[in-house]
N, CA and C of each residue as an Amber inpcrd file, in Angstrom:
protein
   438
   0.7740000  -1.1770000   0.0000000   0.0000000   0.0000000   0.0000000
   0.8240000   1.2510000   0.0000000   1.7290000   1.2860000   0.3820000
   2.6550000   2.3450000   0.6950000   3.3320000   2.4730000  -0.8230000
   2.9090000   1.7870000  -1.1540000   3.8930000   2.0230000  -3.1650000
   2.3160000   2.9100000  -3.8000000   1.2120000   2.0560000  -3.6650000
  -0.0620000   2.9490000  -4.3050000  -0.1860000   4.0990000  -3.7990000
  -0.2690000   4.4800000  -2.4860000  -0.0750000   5.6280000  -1.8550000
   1.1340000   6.5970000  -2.2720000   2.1020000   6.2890000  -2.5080000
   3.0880000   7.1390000  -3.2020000   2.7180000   7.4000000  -4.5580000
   2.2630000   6.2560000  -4.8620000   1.7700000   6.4370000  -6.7170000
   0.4340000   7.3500000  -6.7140000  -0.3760000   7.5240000  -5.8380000
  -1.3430000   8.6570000  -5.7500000  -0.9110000   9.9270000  -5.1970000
  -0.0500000  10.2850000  -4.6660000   0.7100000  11.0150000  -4.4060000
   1.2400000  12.0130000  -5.5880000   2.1520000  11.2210000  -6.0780000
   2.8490000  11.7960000  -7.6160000   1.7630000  11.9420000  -8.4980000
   1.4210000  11.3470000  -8.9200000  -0.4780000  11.1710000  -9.7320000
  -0.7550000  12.8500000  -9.2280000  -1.2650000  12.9340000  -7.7410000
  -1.4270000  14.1560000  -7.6730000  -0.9770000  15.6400000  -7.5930000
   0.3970000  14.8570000  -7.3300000   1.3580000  16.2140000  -7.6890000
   1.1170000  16.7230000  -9.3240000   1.5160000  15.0600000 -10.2100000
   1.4770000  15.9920000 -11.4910000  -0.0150000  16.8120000 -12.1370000
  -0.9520000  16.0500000 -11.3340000  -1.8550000  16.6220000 -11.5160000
  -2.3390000  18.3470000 -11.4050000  -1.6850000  18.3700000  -9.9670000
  -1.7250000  19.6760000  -9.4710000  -0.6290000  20.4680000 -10.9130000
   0.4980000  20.1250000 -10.9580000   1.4280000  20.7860000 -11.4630000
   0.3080000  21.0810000 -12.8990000  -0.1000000  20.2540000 -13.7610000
  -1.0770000  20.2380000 -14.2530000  -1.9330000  21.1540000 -14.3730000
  -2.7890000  21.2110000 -13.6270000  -3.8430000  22.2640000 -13.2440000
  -2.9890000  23.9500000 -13.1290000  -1.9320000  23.9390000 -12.1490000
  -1.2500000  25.2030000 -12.2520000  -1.1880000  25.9250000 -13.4120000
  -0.4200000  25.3170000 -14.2410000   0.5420000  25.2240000 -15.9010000
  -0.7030000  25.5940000 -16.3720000  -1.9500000  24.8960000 -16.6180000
  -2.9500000  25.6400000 -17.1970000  -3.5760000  26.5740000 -17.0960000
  -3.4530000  26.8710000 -15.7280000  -4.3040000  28.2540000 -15.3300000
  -2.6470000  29.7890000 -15.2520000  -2.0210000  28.9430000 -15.0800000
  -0.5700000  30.1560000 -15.5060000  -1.3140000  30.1440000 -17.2090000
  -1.1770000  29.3130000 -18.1080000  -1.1240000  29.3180000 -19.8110000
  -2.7590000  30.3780000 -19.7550000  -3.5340000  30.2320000 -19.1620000
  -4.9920000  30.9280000 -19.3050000  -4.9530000  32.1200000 -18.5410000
  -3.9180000  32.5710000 -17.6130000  -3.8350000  33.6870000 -17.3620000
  -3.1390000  34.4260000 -18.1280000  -1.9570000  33.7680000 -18.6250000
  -1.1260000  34.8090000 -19.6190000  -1.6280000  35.2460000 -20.5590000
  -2.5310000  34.1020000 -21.5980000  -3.8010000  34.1540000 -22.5760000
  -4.2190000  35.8570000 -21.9510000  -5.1650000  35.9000000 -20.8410000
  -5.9500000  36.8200000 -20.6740000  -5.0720000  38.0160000 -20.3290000
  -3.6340000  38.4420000 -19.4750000  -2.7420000  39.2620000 -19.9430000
  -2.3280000  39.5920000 -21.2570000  -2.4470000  38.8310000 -22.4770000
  -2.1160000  39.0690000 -23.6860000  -3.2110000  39.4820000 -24.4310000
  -4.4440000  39.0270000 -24.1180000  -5.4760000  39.9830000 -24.4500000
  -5.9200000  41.3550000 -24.0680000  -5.6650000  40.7750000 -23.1170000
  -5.8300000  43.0950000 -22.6730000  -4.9980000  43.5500000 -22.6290000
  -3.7090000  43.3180000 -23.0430000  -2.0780000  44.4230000 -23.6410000
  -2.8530000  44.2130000 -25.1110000  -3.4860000  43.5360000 -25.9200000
  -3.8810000  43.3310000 -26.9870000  -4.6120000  44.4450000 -27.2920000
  -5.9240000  44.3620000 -26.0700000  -6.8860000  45.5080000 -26.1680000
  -6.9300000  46.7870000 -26.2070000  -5.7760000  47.1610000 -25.3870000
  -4.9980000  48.2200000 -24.8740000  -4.2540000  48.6380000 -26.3570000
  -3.4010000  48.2270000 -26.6530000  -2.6010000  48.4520000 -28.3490000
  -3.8630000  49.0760000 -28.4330000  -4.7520000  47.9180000 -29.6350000
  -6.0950000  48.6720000 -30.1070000  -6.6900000  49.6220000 -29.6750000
  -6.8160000  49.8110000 -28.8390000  -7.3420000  51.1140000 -28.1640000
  -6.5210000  52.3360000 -28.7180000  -5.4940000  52.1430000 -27.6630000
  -4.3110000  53.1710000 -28.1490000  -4.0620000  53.5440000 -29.7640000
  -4.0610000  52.1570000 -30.4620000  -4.1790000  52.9900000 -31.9710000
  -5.1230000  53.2800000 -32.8210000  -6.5890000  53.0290000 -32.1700000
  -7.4880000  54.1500000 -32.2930000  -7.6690000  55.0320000 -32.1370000
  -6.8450000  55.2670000 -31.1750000  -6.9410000  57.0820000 -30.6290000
  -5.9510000  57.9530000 -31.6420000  -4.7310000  56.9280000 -31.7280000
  -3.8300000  57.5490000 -32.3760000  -4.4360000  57.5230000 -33.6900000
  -5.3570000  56.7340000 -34.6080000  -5.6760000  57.1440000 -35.9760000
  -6.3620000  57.9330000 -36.0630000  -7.1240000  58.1060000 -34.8590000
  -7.9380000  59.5050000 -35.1600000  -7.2220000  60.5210000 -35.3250000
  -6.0110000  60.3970000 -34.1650000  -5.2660000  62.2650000 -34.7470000
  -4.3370000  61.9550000 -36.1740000  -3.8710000  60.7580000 -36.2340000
  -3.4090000  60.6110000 -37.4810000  -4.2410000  61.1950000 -38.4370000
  -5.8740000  60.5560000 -38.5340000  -6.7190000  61.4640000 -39.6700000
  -6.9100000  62.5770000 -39.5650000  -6.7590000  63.6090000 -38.5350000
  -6.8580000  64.6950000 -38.4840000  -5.8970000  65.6970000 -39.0960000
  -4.7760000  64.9750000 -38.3850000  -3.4830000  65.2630000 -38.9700000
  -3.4610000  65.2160000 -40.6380000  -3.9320000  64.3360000 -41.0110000
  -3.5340000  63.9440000 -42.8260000  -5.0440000  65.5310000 -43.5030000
  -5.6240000  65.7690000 -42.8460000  -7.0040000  66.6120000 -43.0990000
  -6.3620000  67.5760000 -43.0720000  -5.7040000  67.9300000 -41.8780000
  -5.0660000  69.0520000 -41.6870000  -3.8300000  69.7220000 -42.3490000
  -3.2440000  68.5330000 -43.2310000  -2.0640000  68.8790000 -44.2880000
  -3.0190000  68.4810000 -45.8000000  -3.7540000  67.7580000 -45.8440000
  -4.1930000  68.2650000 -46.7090000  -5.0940000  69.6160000 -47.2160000
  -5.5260000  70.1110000 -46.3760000  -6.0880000  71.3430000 -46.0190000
  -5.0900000  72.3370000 -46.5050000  -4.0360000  72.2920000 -45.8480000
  -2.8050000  73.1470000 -46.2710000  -2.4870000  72.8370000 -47.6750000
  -2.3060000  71.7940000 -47.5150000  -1.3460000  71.6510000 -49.2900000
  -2.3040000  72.3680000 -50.2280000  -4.1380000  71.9820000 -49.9040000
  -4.7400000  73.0390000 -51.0060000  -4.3410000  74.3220000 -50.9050000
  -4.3900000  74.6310000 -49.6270000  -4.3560000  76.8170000 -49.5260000
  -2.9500000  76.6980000 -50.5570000  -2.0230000  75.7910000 -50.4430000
  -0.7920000  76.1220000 -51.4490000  -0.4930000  76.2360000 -52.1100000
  -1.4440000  75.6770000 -52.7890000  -1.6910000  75.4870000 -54.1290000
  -2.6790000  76.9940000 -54.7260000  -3.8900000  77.0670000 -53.7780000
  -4.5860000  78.4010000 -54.1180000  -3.4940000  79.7130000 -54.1640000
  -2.5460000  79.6640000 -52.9970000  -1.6050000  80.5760000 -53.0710000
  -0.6770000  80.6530000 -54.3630000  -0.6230000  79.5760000 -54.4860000
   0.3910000  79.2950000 -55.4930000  -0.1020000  79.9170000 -57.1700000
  -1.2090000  79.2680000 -57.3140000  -1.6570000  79.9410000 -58.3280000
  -2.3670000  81.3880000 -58.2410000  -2.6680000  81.8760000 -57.3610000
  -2.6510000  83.1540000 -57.2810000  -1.1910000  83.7490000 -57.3670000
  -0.0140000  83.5700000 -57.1400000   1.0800000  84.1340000 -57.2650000
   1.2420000  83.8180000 -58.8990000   0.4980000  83.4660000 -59.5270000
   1.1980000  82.9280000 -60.9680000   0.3360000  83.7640000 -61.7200000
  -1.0060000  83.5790000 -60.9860000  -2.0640000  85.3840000 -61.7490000
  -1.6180000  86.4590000 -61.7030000  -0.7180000  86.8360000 -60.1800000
  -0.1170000  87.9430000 -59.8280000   1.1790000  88.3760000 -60.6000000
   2.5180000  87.4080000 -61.1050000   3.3460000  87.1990000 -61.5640000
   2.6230000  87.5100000 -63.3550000   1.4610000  87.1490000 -64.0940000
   1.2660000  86.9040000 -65.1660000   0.8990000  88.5400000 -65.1810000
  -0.1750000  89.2970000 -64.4290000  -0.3240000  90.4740000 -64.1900000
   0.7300000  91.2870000 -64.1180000   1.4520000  91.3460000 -63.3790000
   2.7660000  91.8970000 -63.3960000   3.4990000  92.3450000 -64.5720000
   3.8080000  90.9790000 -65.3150000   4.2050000  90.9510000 -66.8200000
   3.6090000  91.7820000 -67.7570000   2.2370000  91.4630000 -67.5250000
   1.0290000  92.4940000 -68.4810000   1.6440000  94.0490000 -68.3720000
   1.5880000  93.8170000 -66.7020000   1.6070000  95.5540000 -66.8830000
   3.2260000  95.8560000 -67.2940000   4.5070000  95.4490000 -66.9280000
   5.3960000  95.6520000 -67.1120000   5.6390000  96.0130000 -68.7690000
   5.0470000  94.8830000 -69.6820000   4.5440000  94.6000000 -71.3280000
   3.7810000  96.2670000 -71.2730000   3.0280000  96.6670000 -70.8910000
   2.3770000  97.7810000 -71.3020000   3.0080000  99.3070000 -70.5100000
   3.4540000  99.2670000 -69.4750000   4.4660000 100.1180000 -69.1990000
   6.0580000 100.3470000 -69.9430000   6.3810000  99.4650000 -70.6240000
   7.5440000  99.2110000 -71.7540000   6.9670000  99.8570000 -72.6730000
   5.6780000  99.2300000 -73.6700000   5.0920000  99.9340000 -74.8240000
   4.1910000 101.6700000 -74.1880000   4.1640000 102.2200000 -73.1060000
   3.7180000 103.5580000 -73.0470000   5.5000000 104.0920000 -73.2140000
   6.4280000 103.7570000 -72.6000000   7.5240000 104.0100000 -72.3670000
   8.3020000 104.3780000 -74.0260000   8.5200000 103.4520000 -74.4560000
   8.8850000 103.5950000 -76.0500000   7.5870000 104.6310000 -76.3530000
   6.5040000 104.8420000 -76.7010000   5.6440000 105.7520000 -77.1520000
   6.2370000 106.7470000 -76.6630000   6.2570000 107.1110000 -75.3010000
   6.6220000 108.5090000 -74.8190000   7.8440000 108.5980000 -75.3040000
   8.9460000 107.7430000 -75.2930000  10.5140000 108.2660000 -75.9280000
  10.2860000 108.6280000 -77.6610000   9.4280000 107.5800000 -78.0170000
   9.4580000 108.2320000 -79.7760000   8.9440000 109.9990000 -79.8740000
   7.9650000 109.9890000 -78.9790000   6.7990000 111.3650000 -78.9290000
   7.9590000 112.2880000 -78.7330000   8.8660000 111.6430000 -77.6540000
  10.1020000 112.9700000 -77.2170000  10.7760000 113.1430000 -78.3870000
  11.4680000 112.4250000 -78.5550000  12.1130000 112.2740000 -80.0730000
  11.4910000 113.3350000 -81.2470000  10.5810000 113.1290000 -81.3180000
   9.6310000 113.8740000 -82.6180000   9.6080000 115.0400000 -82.3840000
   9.4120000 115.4890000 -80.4570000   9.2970000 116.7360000 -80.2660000
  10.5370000 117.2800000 -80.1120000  11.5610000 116.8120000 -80.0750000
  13.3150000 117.1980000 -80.6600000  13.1260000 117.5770000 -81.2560000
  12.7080000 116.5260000 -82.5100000  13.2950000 116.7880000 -83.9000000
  12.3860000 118.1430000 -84.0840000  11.1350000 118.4310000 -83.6580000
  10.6330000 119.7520000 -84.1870000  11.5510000 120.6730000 -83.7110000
  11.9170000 120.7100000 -82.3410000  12.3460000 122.1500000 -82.1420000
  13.7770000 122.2400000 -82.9690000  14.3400000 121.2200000 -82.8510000
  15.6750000 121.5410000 -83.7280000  15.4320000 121.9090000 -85.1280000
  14.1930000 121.5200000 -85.9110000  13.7400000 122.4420000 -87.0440000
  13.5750000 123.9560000 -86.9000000  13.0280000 123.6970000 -85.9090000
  12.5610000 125.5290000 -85.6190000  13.7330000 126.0830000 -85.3090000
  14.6120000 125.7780000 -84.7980000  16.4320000 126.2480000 -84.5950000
  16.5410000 126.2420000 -85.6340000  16.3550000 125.4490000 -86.8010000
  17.2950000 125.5640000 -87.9630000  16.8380000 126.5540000 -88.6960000
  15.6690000 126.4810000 -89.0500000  14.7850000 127.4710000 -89.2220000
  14.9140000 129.4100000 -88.8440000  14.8040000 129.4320000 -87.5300000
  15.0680000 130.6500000 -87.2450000  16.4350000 130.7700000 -86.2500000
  17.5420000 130.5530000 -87.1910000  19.0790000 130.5610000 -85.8730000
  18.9140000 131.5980000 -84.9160000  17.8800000 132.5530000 -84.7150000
  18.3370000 133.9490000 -83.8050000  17.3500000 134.0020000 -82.7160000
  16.6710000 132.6540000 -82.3240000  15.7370000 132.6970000 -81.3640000
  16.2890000 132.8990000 -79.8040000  15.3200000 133.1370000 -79.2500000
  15.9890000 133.5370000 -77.7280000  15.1450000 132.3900000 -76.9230000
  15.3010000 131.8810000 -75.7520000  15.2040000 130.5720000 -75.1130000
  15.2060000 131.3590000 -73.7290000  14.6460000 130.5420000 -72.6170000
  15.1220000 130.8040000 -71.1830000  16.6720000 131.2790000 -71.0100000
  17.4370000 130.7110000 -71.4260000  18.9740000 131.0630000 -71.4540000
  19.8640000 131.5640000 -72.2240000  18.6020000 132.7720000 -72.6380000
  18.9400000 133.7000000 -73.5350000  19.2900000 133.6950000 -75.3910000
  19.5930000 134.5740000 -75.7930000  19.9810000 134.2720000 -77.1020000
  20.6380000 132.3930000 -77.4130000  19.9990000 132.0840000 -78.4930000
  20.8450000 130.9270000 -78.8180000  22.2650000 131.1740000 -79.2840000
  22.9140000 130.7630000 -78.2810000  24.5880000 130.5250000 -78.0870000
  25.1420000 131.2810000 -76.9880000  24.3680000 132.2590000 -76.6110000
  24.5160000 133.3910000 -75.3490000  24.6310000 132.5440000 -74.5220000
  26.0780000 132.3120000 -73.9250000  26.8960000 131.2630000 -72.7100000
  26.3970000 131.8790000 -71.9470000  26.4510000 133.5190000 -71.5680000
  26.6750000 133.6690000 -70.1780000  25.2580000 134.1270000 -69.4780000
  24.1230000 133.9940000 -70.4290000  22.7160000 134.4570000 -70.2220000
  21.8460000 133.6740000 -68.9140000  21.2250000 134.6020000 -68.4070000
  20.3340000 134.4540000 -67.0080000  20.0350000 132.9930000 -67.0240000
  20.0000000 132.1660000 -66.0270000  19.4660000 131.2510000 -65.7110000
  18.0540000 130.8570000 -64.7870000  17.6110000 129.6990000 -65.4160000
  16.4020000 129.4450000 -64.0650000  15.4140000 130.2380000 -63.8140000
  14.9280000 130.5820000 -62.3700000  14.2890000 131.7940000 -61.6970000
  15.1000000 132.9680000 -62.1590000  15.9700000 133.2370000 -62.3460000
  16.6820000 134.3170000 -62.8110000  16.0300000 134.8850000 -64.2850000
  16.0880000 133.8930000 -64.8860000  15.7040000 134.2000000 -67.0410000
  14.3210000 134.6810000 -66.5380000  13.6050000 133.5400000 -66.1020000
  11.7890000 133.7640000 -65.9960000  11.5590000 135.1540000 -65.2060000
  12.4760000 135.6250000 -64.4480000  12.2470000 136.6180000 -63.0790000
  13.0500000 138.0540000 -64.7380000  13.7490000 137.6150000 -65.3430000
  14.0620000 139.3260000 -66.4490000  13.1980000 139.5010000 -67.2690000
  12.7380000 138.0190000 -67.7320000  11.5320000 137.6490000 -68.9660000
  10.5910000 138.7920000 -68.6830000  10.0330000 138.4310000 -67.2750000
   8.9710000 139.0710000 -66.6440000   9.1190000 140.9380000 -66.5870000
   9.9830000 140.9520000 -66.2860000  10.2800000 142.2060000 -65.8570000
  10.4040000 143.0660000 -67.2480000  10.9600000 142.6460000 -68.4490000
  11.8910000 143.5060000 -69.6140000  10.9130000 142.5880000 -70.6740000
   9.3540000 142.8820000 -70.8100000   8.6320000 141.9100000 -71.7320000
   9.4540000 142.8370000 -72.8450000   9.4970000 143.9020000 -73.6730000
   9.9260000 144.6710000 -74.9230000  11.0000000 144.6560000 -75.3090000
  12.0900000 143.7700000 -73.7370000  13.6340000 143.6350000 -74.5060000
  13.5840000 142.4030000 -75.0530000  13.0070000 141.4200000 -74.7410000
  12.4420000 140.4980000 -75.1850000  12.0470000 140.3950000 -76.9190000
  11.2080000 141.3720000 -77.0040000  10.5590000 141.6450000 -78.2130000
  11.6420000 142.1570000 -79.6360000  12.5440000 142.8620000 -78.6620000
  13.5270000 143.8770000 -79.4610000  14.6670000 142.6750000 -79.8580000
  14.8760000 141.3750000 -79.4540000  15.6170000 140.5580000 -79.6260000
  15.2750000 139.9920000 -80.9070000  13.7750000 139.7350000 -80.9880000
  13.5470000 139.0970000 -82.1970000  13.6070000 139.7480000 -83.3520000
């Protein structure tokens, strides 16, 4: 009896050991499910700001684009006007030009005209406020020149 009795003994040790081992394997199970649950959780929360985040740069990348092509209306405008400030520019230099060339006719024309700075070729004649200030004053010497 003392051999069956030992043999129920061990029987119940491994049994026990048994029973332990399974409920250790079914607890870890249920630790690995709720670190499981937990992840999931956690990267639900985190995809939400992730989607917010991706909303929120995409949001931007449009304004960048709106900016962007508004700088290319602004830049194309620019050009326009620069294109039409060039062509008033040449107009006004030809117009000057033309109005040269008249008065240097009218010089050629009459060599003995008198100007703000006196007789044409008269170096040392009144200047400025000075010419306009004798002009004013001596209208008949004026007259007597021509």
């Amino acid at each position: 009896m003392a051999s069956t009795t030992m043999i129920w003994i061990i029987v119940a040790i491994i049994v026990a050991i048994g029973v332990v081992a399974v409920l250790a394997f079914l607890a870890r199970n249920r630790r690995r499910h709720a670190h499981a649950e937990h992840i999931r959780e956690e990267v639900g929360r985190d995809t939400q700001r992730l989607e917010k985040r991706e909303a929120f740069a995409d949001e931007t990348q449009a304004k960048a684009r709106a900016a962007k092509a508004e700088a290319e209306v602004k830049a194309a405008e620019a050009a326009r006007l620069e294109e039409t400030a060039a062509s008033h520019r040449e107009a006004a230099t030809t117009s000057r030009e033309e109005l040269d060339a008249r008065v240097e006719r009218a010089d050629a024309l009459d060599p003995k005209r008198s100007d703000v700075g006196g007789p044409k070729g008269d170096v040392g004649g009144a200047k400025g406020n000075e010419a306009r200030q004798t002009q004013a004053e001596t209208p008949t010497t004026h007259q007597h020149r021509l």
